[in-house]
Backbone as CSV, one residue per row, in Angstrom:
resi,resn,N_x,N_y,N_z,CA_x,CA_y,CA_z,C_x,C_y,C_z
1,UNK,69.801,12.566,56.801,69.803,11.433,55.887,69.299,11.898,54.532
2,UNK,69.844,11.776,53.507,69.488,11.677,52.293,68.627,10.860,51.585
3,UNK,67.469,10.791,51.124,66.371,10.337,50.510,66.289,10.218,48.567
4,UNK,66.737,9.243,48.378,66.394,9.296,46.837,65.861,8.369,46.506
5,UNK,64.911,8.361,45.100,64.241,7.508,44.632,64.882,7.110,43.664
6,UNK,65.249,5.721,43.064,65.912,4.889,42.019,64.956,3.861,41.601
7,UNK,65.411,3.635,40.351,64.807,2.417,39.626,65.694,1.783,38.926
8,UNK,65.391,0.640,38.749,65.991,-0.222,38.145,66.899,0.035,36.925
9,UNK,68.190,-0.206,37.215,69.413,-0.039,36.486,69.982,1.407,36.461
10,UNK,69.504,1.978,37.712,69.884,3.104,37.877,70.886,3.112,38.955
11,UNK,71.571,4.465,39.475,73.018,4.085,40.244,72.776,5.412,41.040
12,UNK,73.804,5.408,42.742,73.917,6.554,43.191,75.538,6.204,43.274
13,UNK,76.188,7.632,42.979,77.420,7.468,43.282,77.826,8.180,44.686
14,UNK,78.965,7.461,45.432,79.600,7.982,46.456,81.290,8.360,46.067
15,UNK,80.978,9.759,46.321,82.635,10.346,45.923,82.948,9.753,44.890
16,UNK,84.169,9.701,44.357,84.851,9.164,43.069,85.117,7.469,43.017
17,UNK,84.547,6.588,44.244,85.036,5.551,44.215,83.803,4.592,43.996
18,UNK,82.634,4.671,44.406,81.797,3.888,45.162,80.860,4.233,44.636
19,UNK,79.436,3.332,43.891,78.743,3.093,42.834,77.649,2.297,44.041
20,UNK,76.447,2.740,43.424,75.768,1.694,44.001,74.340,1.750,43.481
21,UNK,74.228,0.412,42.706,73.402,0.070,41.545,72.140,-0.564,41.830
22,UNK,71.191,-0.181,41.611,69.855,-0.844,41.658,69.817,-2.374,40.728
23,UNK,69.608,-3.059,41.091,70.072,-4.493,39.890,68.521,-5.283,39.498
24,UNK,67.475,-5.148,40.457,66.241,-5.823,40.507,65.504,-5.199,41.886
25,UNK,64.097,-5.943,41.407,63.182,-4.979,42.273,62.370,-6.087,42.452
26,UNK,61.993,-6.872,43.324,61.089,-8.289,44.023,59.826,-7.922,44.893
27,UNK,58.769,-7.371,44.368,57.979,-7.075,45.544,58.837,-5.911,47.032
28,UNK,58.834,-6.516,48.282,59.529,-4.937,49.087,61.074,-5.541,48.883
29,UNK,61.480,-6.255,48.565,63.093,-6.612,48.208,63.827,-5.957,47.007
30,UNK,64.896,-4.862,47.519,65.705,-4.461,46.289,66.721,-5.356,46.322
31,UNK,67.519,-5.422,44.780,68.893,-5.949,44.823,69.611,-5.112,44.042
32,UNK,70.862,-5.059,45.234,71.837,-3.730,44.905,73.301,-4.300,44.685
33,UNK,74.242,-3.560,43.920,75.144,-3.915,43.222,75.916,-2.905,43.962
34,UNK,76.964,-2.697,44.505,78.007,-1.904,44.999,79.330,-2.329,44.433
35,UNK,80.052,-1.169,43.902,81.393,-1.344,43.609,82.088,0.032,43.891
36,UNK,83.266,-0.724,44.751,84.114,-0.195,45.590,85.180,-0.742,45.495
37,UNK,86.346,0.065,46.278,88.064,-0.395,46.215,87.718,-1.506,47.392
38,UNK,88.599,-2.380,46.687,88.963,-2.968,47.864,89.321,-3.048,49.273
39,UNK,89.703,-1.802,49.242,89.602,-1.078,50.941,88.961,-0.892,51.557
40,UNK,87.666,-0.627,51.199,86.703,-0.191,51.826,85.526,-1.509,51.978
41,UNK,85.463,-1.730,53.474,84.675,-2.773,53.903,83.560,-2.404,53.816
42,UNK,82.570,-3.388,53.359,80.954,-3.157,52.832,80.162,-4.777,53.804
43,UNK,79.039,-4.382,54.495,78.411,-5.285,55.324,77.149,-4.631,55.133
44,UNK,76.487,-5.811,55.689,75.333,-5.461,55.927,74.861,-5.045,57.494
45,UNK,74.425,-4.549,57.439,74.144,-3.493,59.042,74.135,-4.004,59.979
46,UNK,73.481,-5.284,60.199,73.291,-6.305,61.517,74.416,-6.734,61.463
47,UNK,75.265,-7.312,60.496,76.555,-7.922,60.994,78.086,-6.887,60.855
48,UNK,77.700,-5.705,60.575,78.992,-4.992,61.065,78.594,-5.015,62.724
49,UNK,76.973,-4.278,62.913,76.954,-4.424,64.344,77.338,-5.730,65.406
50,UNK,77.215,-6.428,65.034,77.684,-7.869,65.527,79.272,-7.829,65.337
51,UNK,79.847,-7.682,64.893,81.496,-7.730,64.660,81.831,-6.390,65.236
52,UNK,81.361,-5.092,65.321,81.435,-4.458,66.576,81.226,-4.680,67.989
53,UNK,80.258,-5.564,68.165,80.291,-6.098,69.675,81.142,-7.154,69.770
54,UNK,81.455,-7.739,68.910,82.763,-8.766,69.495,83.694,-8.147,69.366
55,UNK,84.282,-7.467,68.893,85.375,-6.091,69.169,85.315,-6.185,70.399
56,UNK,84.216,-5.522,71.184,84.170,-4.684,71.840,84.100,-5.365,73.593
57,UNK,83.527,-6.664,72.646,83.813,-7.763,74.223,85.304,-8.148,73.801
58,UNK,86.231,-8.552,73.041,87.164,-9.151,73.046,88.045,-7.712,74.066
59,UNK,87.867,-6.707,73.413,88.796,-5.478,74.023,88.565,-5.759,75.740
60,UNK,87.009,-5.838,76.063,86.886,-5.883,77.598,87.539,-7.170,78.518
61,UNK,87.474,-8.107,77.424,88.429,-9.409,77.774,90.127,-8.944,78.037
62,UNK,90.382,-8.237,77.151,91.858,-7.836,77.139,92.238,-6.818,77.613
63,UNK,91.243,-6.626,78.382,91.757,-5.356,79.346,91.392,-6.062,80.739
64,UNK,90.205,-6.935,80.943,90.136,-7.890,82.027,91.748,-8.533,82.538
65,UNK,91.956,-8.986,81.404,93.264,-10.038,81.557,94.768,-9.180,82.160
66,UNK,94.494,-8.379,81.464,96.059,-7.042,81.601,95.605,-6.686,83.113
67,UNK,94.270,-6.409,83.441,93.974,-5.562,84.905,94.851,-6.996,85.970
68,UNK,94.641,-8.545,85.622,94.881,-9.688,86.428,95.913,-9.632,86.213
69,UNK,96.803,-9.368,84.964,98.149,-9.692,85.466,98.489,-8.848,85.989
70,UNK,98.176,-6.974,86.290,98.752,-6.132,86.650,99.075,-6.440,87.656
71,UNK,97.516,-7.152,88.565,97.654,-7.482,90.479,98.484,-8.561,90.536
72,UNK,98.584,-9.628,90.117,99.232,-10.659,90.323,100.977,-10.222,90.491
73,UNK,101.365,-8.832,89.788,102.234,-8.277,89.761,103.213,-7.696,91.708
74,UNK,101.532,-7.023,91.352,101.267,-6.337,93.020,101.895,-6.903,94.154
């Protein structure tokens, strides 16, 4: 992991696309400014993880369902 220290109105860049700006500083609360292509999906950590587990139950649902119709086949 990479470790840097920033201050206010300062920026780290990622590759040629992706900016990411210190905007304010609140006591332990930063506020950060990211700009990116539109392609590239930006979340916050708890809820990509959350939209990975419903992925990941919907997939087990849809492989549940395919295994029932396989037998019903049988």
């Amino acid at each position: 992991m990479l470790v840097l220290t920033r201050k206010k109105n300062e920026a780290i860049q990622i590759g040629e696309d992706i900016e990411i700006k210190i905007l304010g500083i609140e006591g332990d609360q930063i506020k950060l400014g990211i700009a990116a292509p539109k392609s590239v999906d930006i979340y916050r950590k708890e809820i990509y993880i959350d939209i990975k587990q419903q992925n990941n139950e919907a997939a087990n649902v849809s492989m549940d369902l395919l295994e029932m119709l396989k037998d019903t086949k049988d």
